[in-house]
C-alpha positions as CSV (number, residue, x, y, z in Angstrom):
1,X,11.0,-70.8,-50.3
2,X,8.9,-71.2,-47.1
3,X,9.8,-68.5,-44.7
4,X,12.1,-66.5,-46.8
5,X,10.8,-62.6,-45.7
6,X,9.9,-60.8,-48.7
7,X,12.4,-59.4,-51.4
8,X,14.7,-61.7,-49.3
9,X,17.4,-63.8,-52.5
10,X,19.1,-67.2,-51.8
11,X,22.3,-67.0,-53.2
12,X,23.8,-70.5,-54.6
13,X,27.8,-70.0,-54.3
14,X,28.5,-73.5,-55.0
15,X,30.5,-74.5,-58.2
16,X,28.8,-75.9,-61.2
17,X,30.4,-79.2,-60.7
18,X,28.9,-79.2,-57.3
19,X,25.3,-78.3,-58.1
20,X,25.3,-80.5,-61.1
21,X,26.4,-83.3,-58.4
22,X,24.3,-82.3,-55.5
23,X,20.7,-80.9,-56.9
24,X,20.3,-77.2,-57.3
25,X,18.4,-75.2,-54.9
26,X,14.9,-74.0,-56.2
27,X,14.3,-70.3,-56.3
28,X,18.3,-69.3,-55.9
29,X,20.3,-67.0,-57.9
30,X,23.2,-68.8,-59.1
31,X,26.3,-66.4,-58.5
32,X,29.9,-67.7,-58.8
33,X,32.0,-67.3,-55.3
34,X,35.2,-65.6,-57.2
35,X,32.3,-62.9,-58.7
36,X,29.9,-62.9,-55.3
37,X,30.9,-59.1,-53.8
38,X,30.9,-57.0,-57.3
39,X,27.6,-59.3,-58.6
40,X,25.7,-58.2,-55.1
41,X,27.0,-54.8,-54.6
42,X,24.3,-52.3,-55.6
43,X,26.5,-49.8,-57.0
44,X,28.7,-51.8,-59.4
45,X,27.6,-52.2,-63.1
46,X,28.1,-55.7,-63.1
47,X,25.1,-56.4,-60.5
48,X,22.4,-59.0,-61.2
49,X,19.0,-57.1,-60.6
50,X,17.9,-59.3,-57.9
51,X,20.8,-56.7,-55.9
52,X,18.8,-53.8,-56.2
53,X,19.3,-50.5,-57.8
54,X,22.0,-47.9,-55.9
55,X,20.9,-45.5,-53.0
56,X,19.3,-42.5,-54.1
């Protein structure tokens, strides 16, 4: 996406129903809202890689 600074995610929080309905946005990482903090947070196991790796 234009502008987006690099290593920069778009999240998409919407439900399915709601991105089925409305178009889904290009290039975003799909993350449920109920799952949003333990799929982002960099030292949980559950993380999607687009979160990064934990601090060193």
């Amino acid at each position: 996406m234009a502008g987006r600074p690099p290593g920069a995610i778009i999240v998409d929080t919407r439900p399915e129903f709601q991105r089925r309905t409305a178009g889904e946005v290009s290039g975003a990482v799909v993350v449920e809202r109920n799952h949003l903090e333990w799929r982002l947070d960099p030292g949980s196991d559950a993380r999607i890689p687009e979160a990064g790796s934990p601090p060193v």
